[in-house]
N, C-alpha and C positions, 0 to 999 in steps of 0.2 A: 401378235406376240406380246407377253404382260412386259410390263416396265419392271425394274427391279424399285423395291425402294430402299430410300436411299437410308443406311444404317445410322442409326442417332449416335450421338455421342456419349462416350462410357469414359469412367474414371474420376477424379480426384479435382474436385478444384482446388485452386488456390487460394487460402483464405488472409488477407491480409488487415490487421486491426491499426488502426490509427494512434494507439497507445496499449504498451504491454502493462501497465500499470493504469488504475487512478484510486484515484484518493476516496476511504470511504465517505459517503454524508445523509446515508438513511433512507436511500431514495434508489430506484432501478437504475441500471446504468449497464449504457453500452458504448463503445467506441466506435468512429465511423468506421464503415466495415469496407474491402476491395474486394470484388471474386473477379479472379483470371483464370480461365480454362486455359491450356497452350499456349498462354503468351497472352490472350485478348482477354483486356479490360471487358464485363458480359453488364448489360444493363438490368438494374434492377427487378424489372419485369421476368427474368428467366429464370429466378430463382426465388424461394423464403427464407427466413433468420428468424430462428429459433435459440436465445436465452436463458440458460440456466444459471442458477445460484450467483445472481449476478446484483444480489443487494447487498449481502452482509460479507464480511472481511473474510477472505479463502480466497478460492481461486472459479474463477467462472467460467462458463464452455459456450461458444458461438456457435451453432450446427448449421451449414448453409445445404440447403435442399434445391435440386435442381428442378424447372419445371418449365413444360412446353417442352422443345428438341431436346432439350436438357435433360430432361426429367430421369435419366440414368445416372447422373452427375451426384457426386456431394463432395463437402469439405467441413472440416473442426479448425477451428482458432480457440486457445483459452486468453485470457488475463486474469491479472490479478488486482484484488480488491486492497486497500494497501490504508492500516491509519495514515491521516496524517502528522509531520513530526512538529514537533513543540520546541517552541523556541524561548530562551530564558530571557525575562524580559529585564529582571536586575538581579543584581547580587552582592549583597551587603554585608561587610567584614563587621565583625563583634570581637569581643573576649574569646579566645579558642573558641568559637566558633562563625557561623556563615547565615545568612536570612537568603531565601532565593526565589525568586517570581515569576511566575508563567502563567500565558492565557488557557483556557480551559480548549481543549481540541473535540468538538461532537464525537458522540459515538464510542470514546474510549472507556475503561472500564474503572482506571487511574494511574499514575504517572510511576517512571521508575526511573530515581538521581544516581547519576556515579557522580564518584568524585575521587581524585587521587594526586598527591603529588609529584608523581607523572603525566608528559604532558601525552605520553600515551597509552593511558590507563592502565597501566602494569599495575599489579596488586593494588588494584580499585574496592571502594568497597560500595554497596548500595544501598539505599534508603531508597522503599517504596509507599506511595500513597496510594490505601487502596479507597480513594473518591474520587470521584471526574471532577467535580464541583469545589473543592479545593486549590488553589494558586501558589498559596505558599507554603515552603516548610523551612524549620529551622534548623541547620543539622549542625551541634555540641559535639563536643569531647574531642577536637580537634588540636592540633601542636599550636602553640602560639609561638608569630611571626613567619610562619611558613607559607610557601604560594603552595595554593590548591587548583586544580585545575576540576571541574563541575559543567556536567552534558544531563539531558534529562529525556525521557522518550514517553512514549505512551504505551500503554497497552488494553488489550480488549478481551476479554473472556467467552469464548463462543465453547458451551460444554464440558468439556475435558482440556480444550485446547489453548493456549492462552498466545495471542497475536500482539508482536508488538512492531512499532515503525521503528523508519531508523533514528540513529542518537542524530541530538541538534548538535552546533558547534556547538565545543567548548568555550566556557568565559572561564579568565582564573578570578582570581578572588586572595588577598594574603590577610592571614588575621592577625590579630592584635596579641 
């Protein structure tokens, strides 16, 4: 009498990434990966990982393949590639106006300042720098003796699309 054999396993893994973010820096990048089929943690051996668009700032896809008894199995995880955000390093009151300083972040395209005299940027206005290599800017024609409040972010130009992080804290600043 034949044996029956025995049917492999179908459907969906679970794919779990160790961060839904990270930071760009010019370089391929993945996050440590989980795969659970029904509940069980499956050892590396039973499956491959597959990478796309997983250097420049978007959004990248994990394709996990199953193989051995698996090999019916798959599962997708994305992340996202993400600038990182720029932090104001000083900021120094003038005559109506402000001096403001920040470290250069790899990979961005150039920097983009709010500032408002709200502290939660209601009718903000922006000055943007379009150099990566740039740190400071000056920004005039401000009211004098009023407190400002000034955030600054980066951004990155991939084709048509333009990518930015998120804003750093605010510092105020009151000018003169």
């Amino acid at each position: 009498k034949p044996t029956a054999t025995p049917a492999l396993p179908t459907g969906k893994f679970t794919v779990k990434l160790s961060a839904a973010t990270v930071a760009y820096n010019g370089k391929t990048q993945t996050p440590s990966i989980t795969v659970t089929y029904k509940g069980k943690k499956l050892s590396g051996k039973y499956y491959t990982v597959k990478c796309t668009n997983n250097k420049n700032i978007g959004t990248a896809t994990v394709t996990v393949t199953g193989k051995g008894i698996y090999k019916k199995c798959s599962g997708k995880a994305t992340f996202k590639i993400v600038l990182k955000k720029s932090t104001l390093s000083s900021l120094k009151t003038g005559k109506k106006s402000a001096t403001l300083s920040w470290k250069t972040i790899t990979g961005s395209t150039g920097y983009q300042i709010q500032y408002s005299t709200n502290a939660k940027f209601k009718s903000a206005k922006t000055a943007t720098v379009k150099s990566n290599g740039s740190v400071t800017k000056k920004i005039s024609n401000l009211a004098a003796k009023k407190k400002y409040y000034v955030r600054i972010r980066t951004y990155k130009k991939v084709g048509n699309t333009t990518y930015y992080s998120a804003w750093s804290k605010s510092k105020t600043v009151t000018t003169k």
